[in-house]
C-alpha positions in Angstrom: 197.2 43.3 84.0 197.3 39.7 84.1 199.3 37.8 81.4 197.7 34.8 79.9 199.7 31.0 79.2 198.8 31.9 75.8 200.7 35.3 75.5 203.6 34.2 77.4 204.2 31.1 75.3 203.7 33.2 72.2 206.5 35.6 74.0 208.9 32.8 74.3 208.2 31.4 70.8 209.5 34.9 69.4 212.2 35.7 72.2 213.9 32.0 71.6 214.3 32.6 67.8 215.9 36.2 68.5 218.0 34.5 71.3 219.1 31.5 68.7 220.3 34.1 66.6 222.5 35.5 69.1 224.0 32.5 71.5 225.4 29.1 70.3 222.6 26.0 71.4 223.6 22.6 71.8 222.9 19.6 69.4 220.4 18.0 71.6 218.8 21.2 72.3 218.6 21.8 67.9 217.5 18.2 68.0 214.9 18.9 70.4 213.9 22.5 68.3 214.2 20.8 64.9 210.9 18.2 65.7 208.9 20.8 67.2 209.4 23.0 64.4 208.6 19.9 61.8 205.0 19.4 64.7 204.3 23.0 64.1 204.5 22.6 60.3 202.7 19.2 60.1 199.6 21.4 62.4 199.3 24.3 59.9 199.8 22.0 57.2 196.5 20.1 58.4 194.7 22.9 59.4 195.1 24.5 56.5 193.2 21.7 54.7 190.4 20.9 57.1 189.1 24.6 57.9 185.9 25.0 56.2 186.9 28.2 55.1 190.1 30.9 54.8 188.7 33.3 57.2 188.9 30.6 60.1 192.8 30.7 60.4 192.2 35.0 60.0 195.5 34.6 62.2 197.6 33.1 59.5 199.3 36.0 58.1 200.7 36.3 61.1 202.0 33.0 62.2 203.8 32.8 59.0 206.0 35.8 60.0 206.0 33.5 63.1 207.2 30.5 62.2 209.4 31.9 59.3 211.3 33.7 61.8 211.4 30.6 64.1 212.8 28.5 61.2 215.6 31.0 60.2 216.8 31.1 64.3 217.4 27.2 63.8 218.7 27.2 60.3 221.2 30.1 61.8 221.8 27.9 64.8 222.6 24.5 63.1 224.9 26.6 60.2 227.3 27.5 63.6 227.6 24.1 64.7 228.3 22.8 61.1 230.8 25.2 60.9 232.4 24.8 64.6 232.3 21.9 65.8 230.8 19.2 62.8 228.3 17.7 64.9 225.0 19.4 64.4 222.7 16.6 66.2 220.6 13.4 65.5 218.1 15.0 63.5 220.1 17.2 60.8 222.8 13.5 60.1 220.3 12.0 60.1 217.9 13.7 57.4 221.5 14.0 55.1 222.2 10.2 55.1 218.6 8.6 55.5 217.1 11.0 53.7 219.5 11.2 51.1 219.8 6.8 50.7 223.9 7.7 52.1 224.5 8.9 48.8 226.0 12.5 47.9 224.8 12.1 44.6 221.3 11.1 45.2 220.5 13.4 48.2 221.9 16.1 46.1 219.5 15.6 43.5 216.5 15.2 46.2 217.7 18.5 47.7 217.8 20.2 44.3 214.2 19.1 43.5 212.6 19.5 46.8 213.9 23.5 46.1 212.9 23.5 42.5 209.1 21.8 43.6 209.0 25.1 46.2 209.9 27.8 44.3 208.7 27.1 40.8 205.2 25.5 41.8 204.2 25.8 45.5 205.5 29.6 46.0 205.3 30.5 42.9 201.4 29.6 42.7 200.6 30.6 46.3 201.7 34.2 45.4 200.2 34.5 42.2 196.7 33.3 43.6 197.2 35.8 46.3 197.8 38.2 44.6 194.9 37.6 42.4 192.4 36.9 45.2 193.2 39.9 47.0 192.4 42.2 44.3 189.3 40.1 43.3 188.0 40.6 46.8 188.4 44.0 46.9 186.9 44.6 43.5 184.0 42.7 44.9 183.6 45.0 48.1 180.7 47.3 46.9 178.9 44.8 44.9 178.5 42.4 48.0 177.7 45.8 50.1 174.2 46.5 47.8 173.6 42.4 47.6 173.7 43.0 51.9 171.4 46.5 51.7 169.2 44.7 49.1 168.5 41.6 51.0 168.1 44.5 54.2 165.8 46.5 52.5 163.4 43.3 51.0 163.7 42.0 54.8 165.7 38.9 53.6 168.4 39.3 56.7 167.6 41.4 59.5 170.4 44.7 60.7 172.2 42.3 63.1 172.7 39.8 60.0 173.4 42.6 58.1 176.4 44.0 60.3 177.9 40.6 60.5 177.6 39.9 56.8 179.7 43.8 56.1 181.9 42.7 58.7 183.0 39.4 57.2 183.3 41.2 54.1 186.2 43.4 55.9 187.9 40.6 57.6 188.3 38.8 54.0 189.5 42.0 52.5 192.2 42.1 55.1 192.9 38.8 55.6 193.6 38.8 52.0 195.2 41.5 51.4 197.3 40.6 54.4 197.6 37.1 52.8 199.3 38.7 49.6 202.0 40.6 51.4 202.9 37.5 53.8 203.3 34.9 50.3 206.5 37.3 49.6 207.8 36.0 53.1 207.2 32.8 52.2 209.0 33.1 49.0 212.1 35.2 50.6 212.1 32.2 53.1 213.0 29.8 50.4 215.4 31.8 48.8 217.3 32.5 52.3 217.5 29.1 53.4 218.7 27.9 49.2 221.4 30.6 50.1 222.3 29.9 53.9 222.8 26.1 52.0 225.0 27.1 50.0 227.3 28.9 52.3 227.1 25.8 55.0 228.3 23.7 51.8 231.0 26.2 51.1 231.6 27.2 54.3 232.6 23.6 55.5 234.5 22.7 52.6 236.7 25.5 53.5 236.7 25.1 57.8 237.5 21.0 57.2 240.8 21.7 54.9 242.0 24.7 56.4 241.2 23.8 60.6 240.1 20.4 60.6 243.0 18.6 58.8 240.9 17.2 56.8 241.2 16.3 52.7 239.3 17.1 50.0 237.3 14.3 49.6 236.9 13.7 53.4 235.7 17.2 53.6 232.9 16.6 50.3 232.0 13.6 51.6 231.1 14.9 55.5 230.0 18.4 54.9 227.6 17.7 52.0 226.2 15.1 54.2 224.9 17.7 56.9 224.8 20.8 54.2 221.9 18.3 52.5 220.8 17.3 55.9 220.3 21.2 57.7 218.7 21.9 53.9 216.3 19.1 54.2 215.4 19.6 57.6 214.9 23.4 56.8 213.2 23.1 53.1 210.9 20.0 54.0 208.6 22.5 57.4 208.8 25.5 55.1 207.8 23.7 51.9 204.2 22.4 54.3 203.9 26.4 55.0 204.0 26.9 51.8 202.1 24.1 50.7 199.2 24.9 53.8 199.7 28.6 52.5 198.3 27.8 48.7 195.6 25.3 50.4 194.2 28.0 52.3 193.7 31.0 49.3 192.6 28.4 47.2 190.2 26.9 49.5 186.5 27.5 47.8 184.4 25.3 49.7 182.6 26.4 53.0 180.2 23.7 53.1 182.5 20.6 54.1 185.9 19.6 54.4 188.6 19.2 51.7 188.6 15.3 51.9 184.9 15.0 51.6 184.7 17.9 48.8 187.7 16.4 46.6 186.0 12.1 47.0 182.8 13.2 46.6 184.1 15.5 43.4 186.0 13.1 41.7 184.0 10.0 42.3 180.5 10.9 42.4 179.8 10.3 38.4 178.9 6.4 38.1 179.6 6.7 34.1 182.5 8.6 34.8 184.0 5.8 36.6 182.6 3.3 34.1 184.6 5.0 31.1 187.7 5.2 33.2 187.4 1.3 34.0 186.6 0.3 30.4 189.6 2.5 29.1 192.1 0.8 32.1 191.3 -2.6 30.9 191.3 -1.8 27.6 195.2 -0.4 28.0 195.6 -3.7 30.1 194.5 -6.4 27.0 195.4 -4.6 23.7 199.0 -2.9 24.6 202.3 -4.5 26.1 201.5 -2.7 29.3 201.5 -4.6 32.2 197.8 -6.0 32.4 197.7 -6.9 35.9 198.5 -3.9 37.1 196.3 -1.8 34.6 192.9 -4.9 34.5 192.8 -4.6 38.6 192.9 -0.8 38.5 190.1 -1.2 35.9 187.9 -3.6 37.7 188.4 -1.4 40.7 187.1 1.9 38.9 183.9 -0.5 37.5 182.9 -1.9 41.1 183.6 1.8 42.5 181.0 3.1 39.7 178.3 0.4 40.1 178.2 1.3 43.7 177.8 4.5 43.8 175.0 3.5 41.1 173.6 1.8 43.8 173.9 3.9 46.6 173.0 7.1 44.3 169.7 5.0 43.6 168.4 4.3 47.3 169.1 8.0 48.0 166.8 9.5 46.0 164.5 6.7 47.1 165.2 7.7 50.7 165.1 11.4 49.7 161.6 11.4 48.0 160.2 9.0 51.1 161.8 11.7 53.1 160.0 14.7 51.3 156.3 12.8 51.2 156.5 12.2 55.3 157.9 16.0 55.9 154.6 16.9 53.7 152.6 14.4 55.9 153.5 15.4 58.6 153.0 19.3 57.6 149.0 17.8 56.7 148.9 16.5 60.1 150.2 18.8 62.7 148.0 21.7 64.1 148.9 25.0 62.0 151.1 27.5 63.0 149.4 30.8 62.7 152.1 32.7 64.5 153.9 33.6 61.6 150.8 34.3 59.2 149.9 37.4 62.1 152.8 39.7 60.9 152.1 42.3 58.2 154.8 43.8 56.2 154.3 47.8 55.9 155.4 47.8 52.4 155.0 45.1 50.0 155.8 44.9 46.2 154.2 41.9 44.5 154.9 40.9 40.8 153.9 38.1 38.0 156.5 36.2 37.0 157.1 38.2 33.9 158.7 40.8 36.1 160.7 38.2 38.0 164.4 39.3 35.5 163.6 43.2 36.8 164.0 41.8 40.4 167.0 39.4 40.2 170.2 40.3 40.3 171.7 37.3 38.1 169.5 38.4 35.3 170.8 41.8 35.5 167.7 43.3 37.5 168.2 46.4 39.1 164.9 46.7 40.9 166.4 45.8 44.2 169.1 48.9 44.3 166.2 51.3 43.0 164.2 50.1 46.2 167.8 51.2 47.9 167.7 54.9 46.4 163.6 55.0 47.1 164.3 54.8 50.7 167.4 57.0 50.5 165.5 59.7 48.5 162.4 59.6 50.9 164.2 60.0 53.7 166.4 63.2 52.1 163.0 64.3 50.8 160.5 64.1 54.0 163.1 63.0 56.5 161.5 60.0 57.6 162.9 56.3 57.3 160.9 54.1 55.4 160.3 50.7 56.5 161.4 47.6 54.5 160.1 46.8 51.4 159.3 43.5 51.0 159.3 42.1 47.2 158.0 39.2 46.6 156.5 37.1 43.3 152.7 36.4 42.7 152.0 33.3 40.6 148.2 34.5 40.9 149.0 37.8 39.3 149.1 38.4 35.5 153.0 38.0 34.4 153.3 41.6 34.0 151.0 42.8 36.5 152.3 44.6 40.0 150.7 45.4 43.4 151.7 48.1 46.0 150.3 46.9 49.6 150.6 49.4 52.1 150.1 46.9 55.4 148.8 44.2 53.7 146.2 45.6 51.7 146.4 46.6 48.0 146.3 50.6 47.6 147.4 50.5 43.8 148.5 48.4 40.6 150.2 48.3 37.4 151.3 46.5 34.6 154.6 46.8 32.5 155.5 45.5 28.9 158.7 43.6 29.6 161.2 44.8 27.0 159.4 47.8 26.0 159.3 51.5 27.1 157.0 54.0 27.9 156.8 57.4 26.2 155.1 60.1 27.3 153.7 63.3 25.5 155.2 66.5 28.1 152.8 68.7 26.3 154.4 70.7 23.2 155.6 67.7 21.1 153.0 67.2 18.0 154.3 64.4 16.0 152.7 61.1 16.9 154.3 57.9 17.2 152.6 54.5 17.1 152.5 52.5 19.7 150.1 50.8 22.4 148.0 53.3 24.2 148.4 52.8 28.0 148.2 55.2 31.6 151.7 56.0 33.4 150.4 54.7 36.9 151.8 56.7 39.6 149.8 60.1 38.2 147.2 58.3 35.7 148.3 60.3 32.3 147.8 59.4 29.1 151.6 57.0 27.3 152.4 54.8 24.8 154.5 51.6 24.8 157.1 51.6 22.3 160.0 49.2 21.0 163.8 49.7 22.1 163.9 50.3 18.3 161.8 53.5 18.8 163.3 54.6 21.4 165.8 57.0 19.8 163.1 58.6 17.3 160.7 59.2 20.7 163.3 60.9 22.5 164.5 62.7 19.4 160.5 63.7 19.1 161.1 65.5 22.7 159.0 62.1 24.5 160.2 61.6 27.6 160.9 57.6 27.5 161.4 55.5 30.9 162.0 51.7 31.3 160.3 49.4 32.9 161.7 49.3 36.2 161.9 53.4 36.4 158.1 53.3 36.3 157.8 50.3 38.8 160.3 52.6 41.2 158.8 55.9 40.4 154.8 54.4 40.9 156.5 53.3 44.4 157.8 56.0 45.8 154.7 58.0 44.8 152.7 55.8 47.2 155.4 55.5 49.6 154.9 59.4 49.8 151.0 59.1 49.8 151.3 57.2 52.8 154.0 57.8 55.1 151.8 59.0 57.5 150.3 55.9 58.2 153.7 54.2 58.4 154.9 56.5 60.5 155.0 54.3 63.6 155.8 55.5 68.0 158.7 53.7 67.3 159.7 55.4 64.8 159.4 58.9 66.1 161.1 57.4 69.7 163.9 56.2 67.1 164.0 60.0 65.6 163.8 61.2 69.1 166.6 59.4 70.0 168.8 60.9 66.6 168.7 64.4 68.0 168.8 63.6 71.6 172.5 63.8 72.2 173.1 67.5 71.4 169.4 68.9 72.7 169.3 67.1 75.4 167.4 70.2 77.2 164.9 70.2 74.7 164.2 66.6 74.6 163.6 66.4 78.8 161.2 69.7 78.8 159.1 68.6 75.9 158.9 64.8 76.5 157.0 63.3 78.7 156.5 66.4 80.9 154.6 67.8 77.9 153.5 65.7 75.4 153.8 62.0 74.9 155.7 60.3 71.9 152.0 59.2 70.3 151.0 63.4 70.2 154.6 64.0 68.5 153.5 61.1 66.5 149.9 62.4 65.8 152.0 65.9 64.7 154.4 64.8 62.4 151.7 62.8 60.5 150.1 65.5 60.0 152.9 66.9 58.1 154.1 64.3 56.2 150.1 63.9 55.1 150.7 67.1 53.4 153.8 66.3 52.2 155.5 68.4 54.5 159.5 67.4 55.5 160.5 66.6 59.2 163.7 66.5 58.9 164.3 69.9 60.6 163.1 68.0 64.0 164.8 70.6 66.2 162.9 73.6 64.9 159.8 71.1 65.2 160.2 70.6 68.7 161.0 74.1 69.7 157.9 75.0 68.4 156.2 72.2 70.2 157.6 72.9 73.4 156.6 76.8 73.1 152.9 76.0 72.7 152.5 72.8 74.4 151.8 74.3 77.5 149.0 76.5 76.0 146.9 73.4 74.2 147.7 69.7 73.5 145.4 70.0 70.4 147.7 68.0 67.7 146.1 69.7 64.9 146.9 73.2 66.3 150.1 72.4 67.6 150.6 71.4 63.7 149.6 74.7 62.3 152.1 76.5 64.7 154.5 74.2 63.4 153.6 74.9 59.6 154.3 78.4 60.2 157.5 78.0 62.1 158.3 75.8 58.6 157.6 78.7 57.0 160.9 79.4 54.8 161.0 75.2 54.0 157.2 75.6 52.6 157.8 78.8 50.8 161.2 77.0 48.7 158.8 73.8 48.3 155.9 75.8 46.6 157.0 79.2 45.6 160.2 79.7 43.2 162.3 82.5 43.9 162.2 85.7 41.8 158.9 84.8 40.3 155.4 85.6 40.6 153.4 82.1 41.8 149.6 82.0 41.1 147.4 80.8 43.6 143.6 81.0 44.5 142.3 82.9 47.3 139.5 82.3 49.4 136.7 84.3 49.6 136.2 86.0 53.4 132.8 84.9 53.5 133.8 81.5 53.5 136.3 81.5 55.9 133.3 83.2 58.1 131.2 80.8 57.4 133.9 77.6 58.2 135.2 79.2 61.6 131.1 79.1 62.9 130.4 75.9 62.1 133.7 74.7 63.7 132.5 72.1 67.1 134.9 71.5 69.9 134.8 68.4 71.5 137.3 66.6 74.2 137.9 64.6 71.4 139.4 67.2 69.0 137.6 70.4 66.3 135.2 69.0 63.2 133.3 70.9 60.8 129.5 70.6 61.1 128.9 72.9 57.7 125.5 72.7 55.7 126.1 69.7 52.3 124.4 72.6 50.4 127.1 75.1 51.8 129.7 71.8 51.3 128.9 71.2 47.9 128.9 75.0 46.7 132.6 75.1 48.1 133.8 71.7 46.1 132.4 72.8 43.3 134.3 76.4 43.0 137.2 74.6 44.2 136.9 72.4 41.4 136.9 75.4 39.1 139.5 77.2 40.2 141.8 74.1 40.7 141.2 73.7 36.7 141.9 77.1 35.7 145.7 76.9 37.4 145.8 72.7 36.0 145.2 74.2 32.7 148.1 76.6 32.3 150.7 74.2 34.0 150.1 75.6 37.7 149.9 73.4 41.0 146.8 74.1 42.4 147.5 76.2 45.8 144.8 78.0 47.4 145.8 80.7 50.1 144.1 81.0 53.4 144.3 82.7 56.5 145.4 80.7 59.3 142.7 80.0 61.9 141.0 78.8 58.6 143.7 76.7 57.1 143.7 72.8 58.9 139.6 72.9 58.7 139.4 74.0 54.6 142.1 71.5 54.0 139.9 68.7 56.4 137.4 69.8 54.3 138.7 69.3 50.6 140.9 66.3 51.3 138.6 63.7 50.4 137.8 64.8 47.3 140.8 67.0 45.8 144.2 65.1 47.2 146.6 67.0 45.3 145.2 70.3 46.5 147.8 72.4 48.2 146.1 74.4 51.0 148.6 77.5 52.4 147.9 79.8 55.2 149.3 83.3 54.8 151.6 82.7 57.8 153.5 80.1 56.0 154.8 82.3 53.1 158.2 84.4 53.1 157.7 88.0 52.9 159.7 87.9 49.5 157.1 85.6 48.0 155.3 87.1 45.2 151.8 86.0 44.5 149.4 86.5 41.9 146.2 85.7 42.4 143.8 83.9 39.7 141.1 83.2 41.5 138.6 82.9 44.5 137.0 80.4 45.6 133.5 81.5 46.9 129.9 80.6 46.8 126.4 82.4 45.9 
């Protein structure tokens, strides 16, 4: 493998401050060390500030273990040559006498604050607003996960967006999490190179009397000189870490850079400006300050405010010229229809009155309850439901609401914002007042009631559900109504393409060789029009591939597949242990259906006598309301030849009616039959 410039110099950058710790290094060479160390600073320092946001130096964790390491190797290194030979370099004398005006006292005291400023405000704060932004962001975590898969689900961001979005969202957790543990570095940095000063101070005192020859005083005088001047050179490179360290987990702005964010901040207020101007010249006149200084600095704040005044002015000038030629323009120009041609599967429209349900900042949940409908659909049928789009309708009533299924309104409702719905489950017998209304996902009979009422209702034995349970619970009803038609070939090649890794040899015998994905397609609509789950896809396609190669009749292939479904359909409708009734249909009838059944290339229909028709419906009818009226789905049992054609037959006028063939129910089903449907 190929080593890169960049790995190598990163190699040598590491190796050179384990070797420094090791072997003696010249002066010239520390002098040389020292300014790149102070560059390397300087860089981070700037970087820090001017990155538009924390996650673009993800890296810096890391390069503070880096250069802290770096710094120590040279602090090490110039400590040996204070203590061997006195002569440390240009850059360490030089930082101790310049630095420190040539006096002991004075670069003493700058020494001592230069280490106070570091540890008591720059470290101090940098690890504390780690610390605190680390657990902030991971407290954050799942609430910015449901903001991503609500914007997913309403189509806001597409799945690509999405994953980038959840990525970020880990990189911040780590980078700040890493960013917490490395501010203890930071801090342990300081406190090394405090100590290693102390020990060059002490350290030389003693090698100048006892080896050197020298006195006391000659021995203060030149080794506090470099002590000051291998602290400075040390403290002023780790106190920019330190300070580009607090810069960057502070840094809240991702929009522009520090400098723009901090001017346009602080002077962007013309009567701000003009109140700090009045009060500067004020100070200047009236008090023995010094009104020069304190009458220019006001007059400077005053011109600074009027300008801005100024400029603020011709920008929203600009700004509104601006807006009426975009809107001209927009007049002129030939319109784009491309975008109009798309039609979401699924949309939710709402007045504005329903607008708090549906934002998050308001405290709406609506948005995660569209989450769990998809979730819950999918467990239930085992189909994926497309996005949900939700969007507002000024031309709606403010608490009105429309379900589109591809564009086109399929049902309605309208909510009471701050009220509930109660609903009578049959036994309770004590009214309470309210407004009379319908529940709108099965049309029965509620009231709307006050949050005050809410307790007596439930106490009552009501059963009470907010506003956006009913809005949820009216959507997934019609989500479920429909799923067939949303059931897309891409879809099923997407389902396909779940199971295909571990049945590969189903997959290749059934498709293409025997049916196409758009005759899977035409199948599993077929169940899901029923209500019938496809999750169990393998058992499906078994079955398919068994009688595929007898007939490519979709709606037979679909009974075959019922009755291979047989255990699922039995737990769906039948409880266990107990006797279910059901209605039966009368022989005679099932005669009658099977010869008036037509084959044609395109598919089976029913070419029965409307006399005959309407004699069925109506005993239908009658025996669906003897079953309604005790509290019993209406399921009528048929053989199975006869099965898909009755059901063909009663859909369009009794859509809740469960039609079972005998092949479909577990031999430890119990049924009772109630009734029969037949005809004079």
């Amino acid at each position: 493998m190929k080593m890169k410039k960049t790995d190598l110099g990163m190699g040598l950058y590491l190796l050179a401050a384990i070797i420094f710790l090791i072997i003696p290094i010249p002066s010239w060479l520390l002098d040389f060390l020292l300014a790149f160390n102070i560059s390397i600073a300087m860089i981070v320092l700037f970087n820090a500030m001017f990155v538009k946001e924390a996650l673009e130096m993800s890296f810096f964790p890391t390069l503070l273990l880096f250069t802290t390491i770096f710094r120590i190797s040279l602090n090490v290194s110039s400590t040996k040559l204070i203590l061997t030979t006195g002569e440390p370099g240009n850059v360490v004398e030089t930082f101790g006498s310049f630095v420190g005006g040539g006096n002991l006292i004075i670069g003493a005291i700058v020494f001592v604050i230069l280490i106070i400023v570091q540890f008591m405000v720059i470290n101090k704060g940098s690890e504390r607003v780690s610390e605190v932004t680390a657990r902030f962001t991971l407290d954050a975590m799942p609430g910015k996960q449901m903001a991503i898969d609500a914007d997913l689900n309403t189509g806001a961001i597409t799945d690509e967006q999405a994953k980038q979005r959840r990525q970020k969202i880990q990189d911040e957790s780590s980078f700040f999490g890493a960013m917490d543990g490395a501010t203890k570095y930071v801090k342990g940095d300081a406190t090394a190179g405090l100590l290693i000063t102390l020990i060059n101070f002490a350290g030389g005192m003693a090698m100048g009397i006892l080896y050197n020859g020298l006195s006391a005083s000659e021995a203060l005088e030149k080794f506090t000189i470099l002590t000051i001047g291998d602290g400075l050179v040390s403290q002023i490179p780790s106190l920019m870490i330190s300070l580009a360290t607090g810069i960057l987990v502070t840094k809240a702005s991702k929009d522009a850079d520090v400098g723009d964010v901090l001017i346009g901040q602080l002077f962007s207020i013309p009567k701000v400006l003009y109140m700090v101007g009045g009060s500067m010249v004020l100070l200047g006149l009236v008090t023995p300050l010094n009104p020069v200084v304190f009458c220019l600095y006001g007059a400077a704040f005053l011109a600074t405010g009027y300008m801005i005044q100024q400029k603020t002015g011709k920008e929203q000038i600009e700004q509104e010229v601006d807006q009426e030629e975009v809107s001209a323009e927009e007049i002129r120009r030939p319109e784009n229809v491309t975008s109009l041609l798309q039609v979401d599967p699924i949309e939710l429209e709402f007045g504005y009155g329903i607008i708090p349900l549906a934002d998050v900042n308001q405290g709406g949940d609506l948005l995660d309850r569209v989450v769990m409908i998809r979730r819950q659909v999918a467990l239930e049928l085992g189909c994926v439901v497309p996005m949900i789009r939700l969007r507002d309708n000024i031309q709606l009533n403010p608490n009105q609401y429309v379900i589109k299924i591809k564009g086109v309104a399929v049902s309605e409702g309208e909510i009471l914002f701050d009220h509930y719905m109660a609903m009578n489950p049959g036994y309770v017998e004590e009214e309470i007042t309210g407004i009379p209304t319908f529940e709108p996902s099965f049309h029965l009979p509620a009231i709307w009631i006050t949050e005050g009422q809410r307790e007596r209702a439930e106490s009552l034995g009501y059963t009470v559900v907010d506003p956006p349970s009913i809005i949820a619970t009216h959507l997934t009803e019609v989500i479920r109504q429909h799923l067939d038609e949303l059931l897309t070939r891409q879809d099923v090649q997407n389902l396909i393409n779940n199971i295909q890794e571990a049945n590969t040899t189903l997959i290749s015998e059934l498709i293409p060789k025997l049916l196409s994905v758009g005759e899977i397609q035409k199948v599993l609509q077929n169940l899901l029009r029923e209500g019938i789950s496809i999750r169990d896809l393998v058992t499906i396609f078994e079955t398919l591939a068994d009688y595929a190669a007898t007939t490519r009749d979709t709606d037979v292939l679909t009974e075959y597949v019922r009755q291979s479904l047989k255990r699922a359909i039995s737990n769906k409708y039948f409880p266990v242990n107990e006797p279910t009734s059901v209605v039966t249909l009368d022989p005679n009838i099932e005669q009658e259906i099977m010869n008036s059944v037509k084959q044609t290339e395109q598919g089976a229909y029913l070419n029965l006598d409307p006399e005959v028709t309407k004699q069925i419906i109506d005993s239908v009818g009658t025996e669906m309301a003897k079953l309604e009226n005790v509290g019993k789905s209406p399921i009528i049992v048929t053989s199975p030849i006869v099965r898909m054609y009755f059901k063909r037959l009663t859909s369009d006028y009794y859509k809740d009616l469960i039609v079972i063939s005998y092949n479909e129910i577990e031999s430890n089903v119990e049924l009772q039959s109630v009734g029969m449907v037949t005809i004079s």
